[in-house]
C-alpha positions as CSV (number, residue, x, y, z in Angstrom):
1,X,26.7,16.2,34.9
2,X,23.3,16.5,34.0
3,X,22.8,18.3,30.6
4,X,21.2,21.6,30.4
5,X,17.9,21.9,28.8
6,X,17.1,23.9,26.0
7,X,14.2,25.9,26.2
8,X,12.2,24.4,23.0
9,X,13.1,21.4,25.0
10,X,11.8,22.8,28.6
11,X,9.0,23.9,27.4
12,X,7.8,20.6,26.0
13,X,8.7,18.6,29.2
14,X,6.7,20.6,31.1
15,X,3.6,20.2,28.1
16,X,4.4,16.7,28.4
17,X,4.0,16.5,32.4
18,X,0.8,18.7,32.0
19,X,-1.1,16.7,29.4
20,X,0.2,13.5,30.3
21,X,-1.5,14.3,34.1
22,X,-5.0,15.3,32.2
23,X,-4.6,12.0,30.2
24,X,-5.5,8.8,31.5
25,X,-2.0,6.9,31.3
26,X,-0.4,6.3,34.2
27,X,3.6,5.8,32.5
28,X,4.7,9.0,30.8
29,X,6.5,7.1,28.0
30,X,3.1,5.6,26.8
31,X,1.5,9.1,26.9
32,X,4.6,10.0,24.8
33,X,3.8,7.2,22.1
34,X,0.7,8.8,21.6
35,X,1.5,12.2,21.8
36,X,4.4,11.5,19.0
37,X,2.2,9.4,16.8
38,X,-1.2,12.2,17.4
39,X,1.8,14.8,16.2
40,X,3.3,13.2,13.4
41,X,0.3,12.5,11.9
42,X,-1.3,15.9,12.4
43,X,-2.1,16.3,8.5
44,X,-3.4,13.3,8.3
45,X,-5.8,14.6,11.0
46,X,-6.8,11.2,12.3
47,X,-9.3,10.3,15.6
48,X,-7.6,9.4,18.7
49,X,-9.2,6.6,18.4
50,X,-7.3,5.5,14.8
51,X,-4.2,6.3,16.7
52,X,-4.4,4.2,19.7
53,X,-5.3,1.3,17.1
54,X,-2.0,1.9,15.6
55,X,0.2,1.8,18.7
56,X,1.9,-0.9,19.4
57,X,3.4,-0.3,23.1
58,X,4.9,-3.7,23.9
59,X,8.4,-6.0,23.3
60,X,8.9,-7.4,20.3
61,X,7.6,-4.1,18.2
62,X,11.1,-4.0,16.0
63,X,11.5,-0.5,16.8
64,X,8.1,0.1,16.1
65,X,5.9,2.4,18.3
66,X,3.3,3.1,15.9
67,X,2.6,1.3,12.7
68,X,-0.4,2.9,10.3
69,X,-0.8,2.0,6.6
70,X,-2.4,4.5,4.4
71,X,-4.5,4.4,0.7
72,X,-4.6,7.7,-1.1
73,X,-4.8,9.4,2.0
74,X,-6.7,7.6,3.8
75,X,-6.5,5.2,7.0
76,X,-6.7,1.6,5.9
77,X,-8.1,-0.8,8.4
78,X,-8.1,-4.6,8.4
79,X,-11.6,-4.8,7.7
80,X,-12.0,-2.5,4.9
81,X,-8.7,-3.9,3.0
82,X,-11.4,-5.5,0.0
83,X,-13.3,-2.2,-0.7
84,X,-10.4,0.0,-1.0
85,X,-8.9,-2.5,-2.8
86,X,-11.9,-2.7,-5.0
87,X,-12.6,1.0,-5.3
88,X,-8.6,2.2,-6.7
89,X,-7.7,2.1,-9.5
90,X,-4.8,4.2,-9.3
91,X,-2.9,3.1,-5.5
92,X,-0.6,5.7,-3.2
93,X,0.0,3.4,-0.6
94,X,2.1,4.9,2.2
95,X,3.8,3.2,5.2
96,X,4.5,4.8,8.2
97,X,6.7,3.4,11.0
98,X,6.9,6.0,14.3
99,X,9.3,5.2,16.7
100,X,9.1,7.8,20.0
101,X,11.3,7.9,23.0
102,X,11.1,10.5,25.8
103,X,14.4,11.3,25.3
104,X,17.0,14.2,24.5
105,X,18.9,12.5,21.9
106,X,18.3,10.4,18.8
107,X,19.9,7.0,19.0
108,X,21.3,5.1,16.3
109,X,20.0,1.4,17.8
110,X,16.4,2.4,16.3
111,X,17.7,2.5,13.2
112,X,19.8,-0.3,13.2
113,X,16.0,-2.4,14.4
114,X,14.4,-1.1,11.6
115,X,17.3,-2.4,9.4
116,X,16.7,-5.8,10.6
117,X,12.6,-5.5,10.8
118,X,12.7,-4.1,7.1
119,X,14.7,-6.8,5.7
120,X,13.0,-9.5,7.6
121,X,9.1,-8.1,6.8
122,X,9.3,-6.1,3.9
123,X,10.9,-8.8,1.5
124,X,7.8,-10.7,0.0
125,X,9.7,-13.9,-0.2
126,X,10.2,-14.5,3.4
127,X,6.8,-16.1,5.6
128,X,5.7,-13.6,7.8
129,X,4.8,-16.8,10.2
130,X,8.6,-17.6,10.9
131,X,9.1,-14.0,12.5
132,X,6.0,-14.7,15.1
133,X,8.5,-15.7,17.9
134,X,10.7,-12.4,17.1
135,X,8.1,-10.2,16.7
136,X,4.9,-9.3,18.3
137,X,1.8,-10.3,16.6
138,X,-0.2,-7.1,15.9
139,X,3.4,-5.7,14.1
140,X,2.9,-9.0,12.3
141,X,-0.3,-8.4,11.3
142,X,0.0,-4.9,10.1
143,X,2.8,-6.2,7.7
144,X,0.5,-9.1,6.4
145,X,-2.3,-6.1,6.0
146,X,0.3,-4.1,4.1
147,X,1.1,-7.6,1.8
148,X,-2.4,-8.5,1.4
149,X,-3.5,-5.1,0.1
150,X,-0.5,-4.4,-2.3
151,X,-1.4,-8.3,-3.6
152,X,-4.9,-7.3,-3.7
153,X,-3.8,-4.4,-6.1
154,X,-2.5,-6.5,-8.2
155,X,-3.0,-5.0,-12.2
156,X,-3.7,-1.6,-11.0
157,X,-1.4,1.3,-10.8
158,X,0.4,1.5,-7.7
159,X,2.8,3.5,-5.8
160,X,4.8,2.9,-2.3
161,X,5.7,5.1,-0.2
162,X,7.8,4.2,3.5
163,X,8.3,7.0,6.3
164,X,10.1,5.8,8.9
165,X,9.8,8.3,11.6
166,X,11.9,8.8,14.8
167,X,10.3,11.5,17.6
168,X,12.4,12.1,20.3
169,X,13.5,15.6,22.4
170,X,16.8,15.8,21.0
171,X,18.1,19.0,18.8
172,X,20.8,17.6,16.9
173,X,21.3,13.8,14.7
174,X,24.8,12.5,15.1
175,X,26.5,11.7,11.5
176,X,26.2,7.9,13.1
177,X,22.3,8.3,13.2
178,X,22.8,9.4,9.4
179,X,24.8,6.8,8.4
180,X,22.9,3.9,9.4
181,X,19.6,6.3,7.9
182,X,20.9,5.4,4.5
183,X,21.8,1.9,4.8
184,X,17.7,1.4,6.0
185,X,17.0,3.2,2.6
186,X,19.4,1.1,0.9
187,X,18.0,-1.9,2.3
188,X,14.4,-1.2,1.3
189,X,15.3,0.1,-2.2
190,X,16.5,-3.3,-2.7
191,X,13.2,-5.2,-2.1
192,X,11.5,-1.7,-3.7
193,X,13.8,-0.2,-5.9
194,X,11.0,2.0,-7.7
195,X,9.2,3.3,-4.4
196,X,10.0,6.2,-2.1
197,X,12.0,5.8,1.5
198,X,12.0,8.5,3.9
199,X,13.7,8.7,7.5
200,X,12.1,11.8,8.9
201,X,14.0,13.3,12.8
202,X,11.5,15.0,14.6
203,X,13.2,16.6,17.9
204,X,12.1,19.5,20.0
205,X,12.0,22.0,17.7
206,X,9.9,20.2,15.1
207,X,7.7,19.6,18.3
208,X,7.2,23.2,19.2
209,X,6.0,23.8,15.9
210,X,3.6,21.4,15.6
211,X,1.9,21.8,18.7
212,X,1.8,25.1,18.3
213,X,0.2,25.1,15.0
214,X,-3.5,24.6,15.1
215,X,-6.1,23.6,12.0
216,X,-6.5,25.7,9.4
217,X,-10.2,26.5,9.7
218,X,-10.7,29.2,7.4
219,X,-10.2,29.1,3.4
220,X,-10.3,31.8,0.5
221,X,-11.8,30.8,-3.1
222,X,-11.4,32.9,-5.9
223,X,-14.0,32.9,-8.0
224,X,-14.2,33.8,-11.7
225,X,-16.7,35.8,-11.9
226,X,-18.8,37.8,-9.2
227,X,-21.0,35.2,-7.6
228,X,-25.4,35.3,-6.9
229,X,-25.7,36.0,-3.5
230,X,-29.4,34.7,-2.5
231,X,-31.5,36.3,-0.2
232,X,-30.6,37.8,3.6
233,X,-28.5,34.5,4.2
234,X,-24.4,34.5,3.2
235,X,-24.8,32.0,0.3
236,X,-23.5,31.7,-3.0
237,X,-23.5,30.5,-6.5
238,X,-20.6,30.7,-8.1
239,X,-18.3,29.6,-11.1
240,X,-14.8,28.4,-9.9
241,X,-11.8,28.0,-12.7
242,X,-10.8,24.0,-12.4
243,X,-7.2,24.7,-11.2
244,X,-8.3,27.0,-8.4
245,X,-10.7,24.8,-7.0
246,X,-8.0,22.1,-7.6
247,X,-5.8,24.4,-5.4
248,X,-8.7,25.0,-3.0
249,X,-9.0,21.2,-2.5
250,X,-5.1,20.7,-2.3
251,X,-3.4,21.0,1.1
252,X,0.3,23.0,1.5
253,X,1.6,19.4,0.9
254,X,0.0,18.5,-2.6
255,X,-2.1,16.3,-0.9
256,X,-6.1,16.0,-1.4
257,X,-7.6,18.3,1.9
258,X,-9.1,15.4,3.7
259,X,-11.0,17.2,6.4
260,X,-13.0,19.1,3.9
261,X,-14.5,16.0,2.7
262,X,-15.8,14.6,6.2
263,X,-19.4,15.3,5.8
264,X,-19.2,13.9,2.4
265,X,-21.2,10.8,2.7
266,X,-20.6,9.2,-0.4
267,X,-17.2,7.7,-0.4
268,X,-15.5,7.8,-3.7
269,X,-16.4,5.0,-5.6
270,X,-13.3,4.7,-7.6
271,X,-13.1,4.1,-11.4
272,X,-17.1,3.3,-12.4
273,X,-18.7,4.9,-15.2
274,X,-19.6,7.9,-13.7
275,X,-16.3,8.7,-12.7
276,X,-14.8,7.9,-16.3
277,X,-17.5,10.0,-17.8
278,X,-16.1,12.9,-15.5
279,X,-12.5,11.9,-16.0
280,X,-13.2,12.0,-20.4
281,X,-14.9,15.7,-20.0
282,X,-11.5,16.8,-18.3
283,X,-9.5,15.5,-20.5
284,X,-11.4,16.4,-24.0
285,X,-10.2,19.2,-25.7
286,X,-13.1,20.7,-27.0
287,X,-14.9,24.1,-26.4
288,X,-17.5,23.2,-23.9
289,X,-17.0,24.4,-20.6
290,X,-16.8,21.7,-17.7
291,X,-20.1,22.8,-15.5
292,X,-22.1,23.0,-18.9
293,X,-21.5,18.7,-17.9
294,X,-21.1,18.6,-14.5
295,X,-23.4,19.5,-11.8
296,X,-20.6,21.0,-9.6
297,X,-20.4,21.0,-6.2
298,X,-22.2,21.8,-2.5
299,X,-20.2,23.1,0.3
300,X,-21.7,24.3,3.8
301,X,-20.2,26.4,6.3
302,X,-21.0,28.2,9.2
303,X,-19.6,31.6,8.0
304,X,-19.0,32.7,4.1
305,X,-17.8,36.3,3.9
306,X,-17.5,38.4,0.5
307,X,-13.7,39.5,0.9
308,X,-13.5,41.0,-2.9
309,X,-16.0,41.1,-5.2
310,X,-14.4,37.7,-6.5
311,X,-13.1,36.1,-3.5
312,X,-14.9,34.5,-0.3
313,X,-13.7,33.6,2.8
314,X,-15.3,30.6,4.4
315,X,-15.2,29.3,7.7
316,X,-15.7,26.0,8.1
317,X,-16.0,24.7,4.6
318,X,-17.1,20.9,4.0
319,X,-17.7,19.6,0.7
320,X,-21.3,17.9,1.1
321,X,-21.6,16.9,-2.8
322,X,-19.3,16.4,-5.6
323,X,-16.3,14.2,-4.2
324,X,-16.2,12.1,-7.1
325,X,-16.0,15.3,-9.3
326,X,-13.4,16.2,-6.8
327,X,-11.5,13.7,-6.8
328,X,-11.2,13.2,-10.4
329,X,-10.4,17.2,-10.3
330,X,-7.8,17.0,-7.9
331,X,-6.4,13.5,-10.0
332,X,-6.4,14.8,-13.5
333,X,-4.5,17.8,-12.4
334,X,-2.1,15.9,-10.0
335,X,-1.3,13.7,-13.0
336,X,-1.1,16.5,-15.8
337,X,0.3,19.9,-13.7
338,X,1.5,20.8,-17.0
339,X,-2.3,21.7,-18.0
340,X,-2.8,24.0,-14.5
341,X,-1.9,27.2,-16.2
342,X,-4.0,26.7,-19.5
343,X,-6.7,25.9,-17.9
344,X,-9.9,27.8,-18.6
345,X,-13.0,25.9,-17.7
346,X,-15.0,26.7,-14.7
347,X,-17.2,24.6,-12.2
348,X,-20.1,25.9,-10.5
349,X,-19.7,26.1,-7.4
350,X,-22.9,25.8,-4.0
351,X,-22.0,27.9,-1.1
352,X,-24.8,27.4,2.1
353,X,-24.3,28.7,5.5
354,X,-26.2,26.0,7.5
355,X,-28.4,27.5,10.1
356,X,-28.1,24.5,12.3
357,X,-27.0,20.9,12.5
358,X,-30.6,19.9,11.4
359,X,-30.2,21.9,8.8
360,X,-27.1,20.7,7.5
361,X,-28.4,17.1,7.8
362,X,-31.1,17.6,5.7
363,X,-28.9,19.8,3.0
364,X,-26.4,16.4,3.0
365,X,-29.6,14.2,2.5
366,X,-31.0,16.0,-0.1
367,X,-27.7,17.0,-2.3
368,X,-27.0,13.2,-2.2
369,X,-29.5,11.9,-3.1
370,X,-30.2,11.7,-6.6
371,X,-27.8,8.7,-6.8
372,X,-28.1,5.5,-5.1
373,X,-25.6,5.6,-1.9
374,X,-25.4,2.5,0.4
375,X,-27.6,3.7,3.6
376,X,-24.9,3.1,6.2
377,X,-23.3,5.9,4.0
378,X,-26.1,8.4,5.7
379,X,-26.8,7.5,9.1
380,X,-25.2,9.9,11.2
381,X,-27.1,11.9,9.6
382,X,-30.4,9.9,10.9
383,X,-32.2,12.1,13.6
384,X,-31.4,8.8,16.1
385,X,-27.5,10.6,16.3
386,X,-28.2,14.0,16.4
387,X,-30.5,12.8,19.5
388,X,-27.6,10.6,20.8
389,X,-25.5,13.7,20.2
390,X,-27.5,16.4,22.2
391,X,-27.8,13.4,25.3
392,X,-23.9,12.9,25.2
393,X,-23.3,16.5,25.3
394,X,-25.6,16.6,28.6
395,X,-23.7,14.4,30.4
396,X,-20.3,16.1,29.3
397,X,-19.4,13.5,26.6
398,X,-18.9,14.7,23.2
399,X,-20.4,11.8,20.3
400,X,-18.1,13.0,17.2
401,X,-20.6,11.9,14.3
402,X,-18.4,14.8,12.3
403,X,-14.9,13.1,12.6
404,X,-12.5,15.4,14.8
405,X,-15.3,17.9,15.0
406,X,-14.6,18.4,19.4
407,X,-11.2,17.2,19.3
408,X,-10.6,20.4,16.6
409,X,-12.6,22.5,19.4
410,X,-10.1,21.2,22.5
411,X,-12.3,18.1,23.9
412,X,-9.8,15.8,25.4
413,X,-10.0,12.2,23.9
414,X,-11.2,10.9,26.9
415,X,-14.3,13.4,26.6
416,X,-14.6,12.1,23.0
417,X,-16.9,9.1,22.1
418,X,-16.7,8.5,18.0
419,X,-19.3,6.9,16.3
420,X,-17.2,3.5,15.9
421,X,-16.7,3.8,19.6
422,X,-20.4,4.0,20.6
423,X,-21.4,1.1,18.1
424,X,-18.6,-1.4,19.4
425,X,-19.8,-1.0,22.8
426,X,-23.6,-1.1,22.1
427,X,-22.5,-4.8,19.4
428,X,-20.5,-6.1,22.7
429,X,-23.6,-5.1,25.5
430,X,-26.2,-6.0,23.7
431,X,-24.9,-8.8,20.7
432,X,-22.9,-10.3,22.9
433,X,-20.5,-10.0,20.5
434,X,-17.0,-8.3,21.5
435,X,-15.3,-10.1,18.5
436,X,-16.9,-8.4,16.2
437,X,-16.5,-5.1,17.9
438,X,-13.0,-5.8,18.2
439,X,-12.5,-7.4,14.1
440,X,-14.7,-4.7,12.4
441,X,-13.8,-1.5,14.2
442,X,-15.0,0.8,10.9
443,X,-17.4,-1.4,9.1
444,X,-19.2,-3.1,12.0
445,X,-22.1,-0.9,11.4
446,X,-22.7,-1.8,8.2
447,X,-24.8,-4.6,8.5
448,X,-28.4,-3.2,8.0
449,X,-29.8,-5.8,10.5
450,X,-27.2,-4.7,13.3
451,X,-27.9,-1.3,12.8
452,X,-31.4,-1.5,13.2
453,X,-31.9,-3.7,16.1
454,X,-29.0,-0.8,18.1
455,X,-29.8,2.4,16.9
456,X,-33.8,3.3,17.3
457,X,-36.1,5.8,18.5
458,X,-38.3,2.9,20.7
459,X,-34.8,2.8,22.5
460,X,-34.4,4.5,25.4
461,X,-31.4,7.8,24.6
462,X,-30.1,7.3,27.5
463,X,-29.0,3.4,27.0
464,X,-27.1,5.5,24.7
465,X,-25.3,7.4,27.4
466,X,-25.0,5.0,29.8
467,X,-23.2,2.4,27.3
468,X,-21.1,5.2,26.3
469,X,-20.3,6.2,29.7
470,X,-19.5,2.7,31.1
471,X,-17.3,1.9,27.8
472,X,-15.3,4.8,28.6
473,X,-15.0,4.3,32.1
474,X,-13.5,0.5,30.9
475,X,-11.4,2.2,29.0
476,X,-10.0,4.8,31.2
477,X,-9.5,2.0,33.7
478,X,-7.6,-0.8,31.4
479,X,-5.9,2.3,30.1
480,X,-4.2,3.2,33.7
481,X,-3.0,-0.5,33.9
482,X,0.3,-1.8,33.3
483,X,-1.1,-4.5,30.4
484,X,0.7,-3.6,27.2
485,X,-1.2,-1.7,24.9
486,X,-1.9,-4.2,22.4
487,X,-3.4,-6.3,24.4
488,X,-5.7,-3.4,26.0
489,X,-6.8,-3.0,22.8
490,X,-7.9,-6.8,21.9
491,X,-9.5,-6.9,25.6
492,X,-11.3,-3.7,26.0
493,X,-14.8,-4.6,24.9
494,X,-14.4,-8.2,26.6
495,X,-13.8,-6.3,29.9
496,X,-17.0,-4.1,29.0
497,X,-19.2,-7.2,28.5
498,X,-17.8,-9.3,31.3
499,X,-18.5,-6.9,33.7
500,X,-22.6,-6.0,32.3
501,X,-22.8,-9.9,32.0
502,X,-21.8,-10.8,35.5
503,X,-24.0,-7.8,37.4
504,X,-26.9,-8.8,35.2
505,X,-26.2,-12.4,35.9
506,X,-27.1,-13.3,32.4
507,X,-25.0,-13.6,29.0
508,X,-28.0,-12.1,26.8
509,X,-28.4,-8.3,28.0
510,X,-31.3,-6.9,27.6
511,X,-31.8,-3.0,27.1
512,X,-34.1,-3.3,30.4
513,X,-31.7,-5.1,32.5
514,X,-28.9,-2.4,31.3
515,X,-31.1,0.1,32.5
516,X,-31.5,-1.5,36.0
517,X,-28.0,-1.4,36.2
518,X,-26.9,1.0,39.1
519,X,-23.8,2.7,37.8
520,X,-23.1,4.6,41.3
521,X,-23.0,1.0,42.7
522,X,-19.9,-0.2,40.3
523,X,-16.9,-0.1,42.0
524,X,-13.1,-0.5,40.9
525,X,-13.3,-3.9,42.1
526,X,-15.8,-5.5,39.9
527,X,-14.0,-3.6,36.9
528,X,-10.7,-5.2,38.2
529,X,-12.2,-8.4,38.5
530,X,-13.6,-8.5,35.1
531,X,-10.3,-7.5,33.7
532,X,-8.4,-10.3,35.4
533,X,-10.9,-13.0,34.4
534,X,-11.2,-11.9,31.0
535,X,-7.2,-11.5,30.4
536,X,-6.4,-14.3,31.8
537,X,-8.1,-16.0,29.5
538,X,-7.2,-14.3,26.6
539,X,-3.1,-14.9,27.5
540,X,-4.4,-18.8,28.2
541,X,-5.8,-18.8,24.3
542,X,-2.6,-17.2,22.9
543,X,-2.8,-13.9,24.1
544,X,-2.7,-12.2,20.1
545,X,-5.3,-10.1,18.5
546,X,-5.9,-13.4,16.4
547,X,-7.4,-14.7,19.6
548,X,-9.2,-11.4,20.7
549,X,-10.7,-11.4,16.6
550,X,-11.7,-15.3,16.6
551,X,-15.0,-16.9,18.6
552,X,-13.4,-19.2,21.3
553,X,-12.7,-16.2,24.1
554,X,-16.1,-14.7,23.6
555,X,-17.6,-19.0,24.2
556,X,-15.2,-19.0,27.4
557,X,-16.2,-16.0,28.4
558,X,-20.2,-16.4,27.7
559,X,-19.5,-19.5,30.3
560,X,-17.7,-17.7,33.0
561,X,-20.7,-15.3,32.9
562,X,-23.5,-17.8,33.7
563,X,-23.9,-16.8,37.5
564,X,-27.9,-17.2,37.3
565,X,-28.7,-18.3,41.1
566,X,-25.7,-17.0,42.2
567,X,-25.0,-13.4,43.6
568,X,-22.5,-10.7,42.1
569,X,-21.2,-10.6,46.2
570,X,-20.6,-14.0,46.2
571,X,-18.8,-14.3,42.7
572,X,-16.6,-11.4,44.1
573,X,-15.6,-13.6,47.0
574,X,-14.7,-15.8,45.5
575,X,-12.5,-14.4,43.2
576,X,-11.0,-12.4,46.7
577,X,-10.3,-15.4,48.3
């Protein structure tokens, strides 16, 4: 007998059929891993991009749908593991393990793999290397990420946190679910008997809640005194008391309020002697007031509304200067809660409703720049994206140079290119260089010489679209295939330079001969073709994102593409036949 439905769990089938159809899977249980991992992770309001980079979506995964390792909050990636390392002093590193199944029940088997995956990678004495035949090698290599950085942190404060988290439809955990629950927590508290284990159930009613919850986009800040409104425009100068703007920057979880901080281009630098200077004025006990030292902080926003004489309401509010004033705010009070209700000192406090998106660039340029700030730090502000931007938009792309800004709006991900997106398809076009895109996903663009050769006004805007239009298209199309999701990860910017290589007939692509390039003339053939070529040499070499990270598959690849002499018809035949 089939069992009846409830409705928190008919309504989210039917959600599920609908947005899995709009999506561009073709099995519903990969849509699913995404949806649970896009859900679960709904605080830590990450791209879809930083997602799909977590999913795992093959055998061998432990249990393990989704693996993503976090740093005070923020997304680590394998490429960045040395600067946060470098910039922490003080560590929350957090672990979270998703496991989703598109069922109506939780099972008590995923907790008994994540009983033998913890004991296996989580103990420090054990090589990670004698678990590659067990276990797939991306779960292998987040584990070695998660070593590597807590090793890395070595002589700095540090504290670990692990969620395991199981999504499924059901309402209701069997006592047998529970039981094995706590023998995964005793197991992990033996390897990390100081550090925090959580098993988290999130069924059909946790579900329902959390798609139906949307981002808060509107915050209140009291203010402590009445603030100088200037001129016709809604803006404000204001003094703030420290533990209000502490709660102001503080999410309903204690946590820092990330997306407030997107359009902050200076990353916090961590424990240098500015930030000890700020940290020593908080912690003085003298008479001076703390903006007397301090030269406070900038938000903009597109609406700021006197509620009360000393309270606004702002729409939209992103903290464009002061994160290392707020972070060392938001520390000192995390650390000491017992000195939130004495508190008297104020900050002073920048509130400018930006009358554009020029207009905010140039209010981001100018606030930050009375320190020196690495210039990779400002480029999406450089006129070069706002341009790319407005030509996306055109075409019906969205180019997110404010993190989450459409997706926040309702874009679909597919609709969505993000700045790291856009720069690994315009390294693997035109560097020839799909390693790289595929090894440095969030720092790729960081090298000055890179930048400047891609991103220019004597280039043509639309080589802009058209390489993000074509690297979606790749995309969509390795995404509708029945290749495991890892490995359409490691391959996807191989595919995309395969397929320019062989219709120029040439390895080194040239912004003219992209431009030549008749898009209407690419069928699903050629895309199908360059997939097949390219993967089967990828599984030949190993078929692990060591291989897809490494030089050798680009070199085989660069000499599978020399067709000079030889038409794109004729290559096609003879792949057919």
């Amino acid at each position: 007998m089939t069992k009846k439905l409830s409705n928190n769990q008919s309504l989210l089938r039917g959600f599920i059929e609908r947005e899995f159809n709009r999506s561009d899977y073709t099995r519903v249980s990969d849509y699913f891993e995404f949806f649970a991992a896009d859900k679960t992770l709904k605080e830590d309001e990450l791209s879809a991009d930083d997602i799909n980079l977590g999913l795992m979506g093959r055998s061998g995964d432990g249990g393990c749908d989704g693996a993503y390792l976090f740093c005070n909050s923020e997304l680590v990636h394998e490429d960045e593991i040395k600067s946060v390392a470098d910039r922490s002093r003080e560590a929350q590193l957090r672990v979270v393990i998703i496991q989703a199944k598109n069922e109506l029940s939780f099972n008590e088997n995923v907790i008994m793999k994540w009983k033998t995956l913890a004991s296996n990678v989580l103990d420090f004495d054990k090589e990670l290397f004698n678990f590659r035949d067990r276990y797939d090698s991306r779960l292998i290599d987040f584990f070695a990420m998660f070593r590597r950085l807590r090793q890395d942190l070595m002589g700095k404060t540090v504290s670990i946190s692990f969620e395991f988290v199981y999504v499924s439809l059901g309402e209701e955990v069997h006592p047998n679910v529970l039981a094995q629950e706590a023998e995964l927590k005793e197991e992990i508290q033996k390897l990390f008997p100081e550090e925090e284990v959580h098993v988290r159930h999130i069924g059909a009613k946790e579900l329902m809640t959390l798609v139906n919850s949307a981002p808060t986009m509107k915050l209140s800040l009291p203010l402590a005194d009445i603030p100088i409104a200037l001129g016709e425009r809604k803006d404000y100068v204001a003094l703030v008391k420290l533990n209000t703007y502490y709660k102001f920057i503080s999410d309903d979880n204690g946590n820092i309020r990330k997306s407030i901080f997107e359009s902050n281009v200076r990353d916090y630098q961590g424990y240098n002697n500015v930030n000890k200077a700020i940290q020593h004025t908080l912690s003085a006990n003298d008479k001076d007031d703390f903006w007397w030292l301090n030269n406070g902080v900038t938000i903009i926003a597109s609406d700021a509304i006197q509620e009360t004489s000393k309270r606004l309401l702002i729409t939209d509010p992103e903290i464009v200067n002061g994160l290392q004033t707020s972070n060392e705010i938001f520390s000192f009070f995390k650390n000491n809660p017992d000195k939130l209700d004495m508190e008297y000192r104020n900050i002073l406090v920048r509130v400018i409703v930006a009358e554009s998106e020029s207009s905010r660039d140039k209010i981001i340029l100018a606030t930050n720049s009375q320190t020196s700030i690495p210039a990779v730090a400002l480029r999406t502000t450089d006129a070069i994206h706002r341009n790319i931007e407005m030509c996306l938009k055109y075409h019906g792309l969205y180019y997110d140079r404010r993190k989450n800004y459409y997706r926040n709006q309702g874009k679909r991900p597919s609709e969505i290119v993000s700045v790291a997106f856009l720069g690994q398809c315009l390294m693997s076009i035109f560097k020839s260089a799909p390693n790289t895109a595929r090894a440095r996903p969030s720092t790729l663009l960081n090298d000055d010489n890179h930048y400047e050769a891609l991103y220019s006004n004597d280039i043509g805007i639309q080589v802009y679209w058209r390489s993000a239009e074509l690297g979606k298209r790749v995309e969509r199309f390795i995404k509708g295939s029945d290749l495991p999701r890892g490995d359409q990860n490691d391959i996807l910017f191989y595919v995309l330079y395969f397929l320019v290589a062989s219709i120029c007939q040439k390895t080194d692509i040239t912004f003219a001969d992209f431009m030549n390039i008749d898009f209407s003339a690419i069928e699903d053939e050629q895309i199908q073709s360059a997939l097949d070529q390219v993967y089967n040499l990828y599984r030949d070499m190993g078929g692990n994102s060591k291989v897809a990270k490494g030089s050798k598959l680009i070199l085989s690849i660069s000499r599978e593409t020399k067709f000079f002499g030889v038409t794109l018809s004729e290559i096609l035949e003879k792949i057919r036949y």
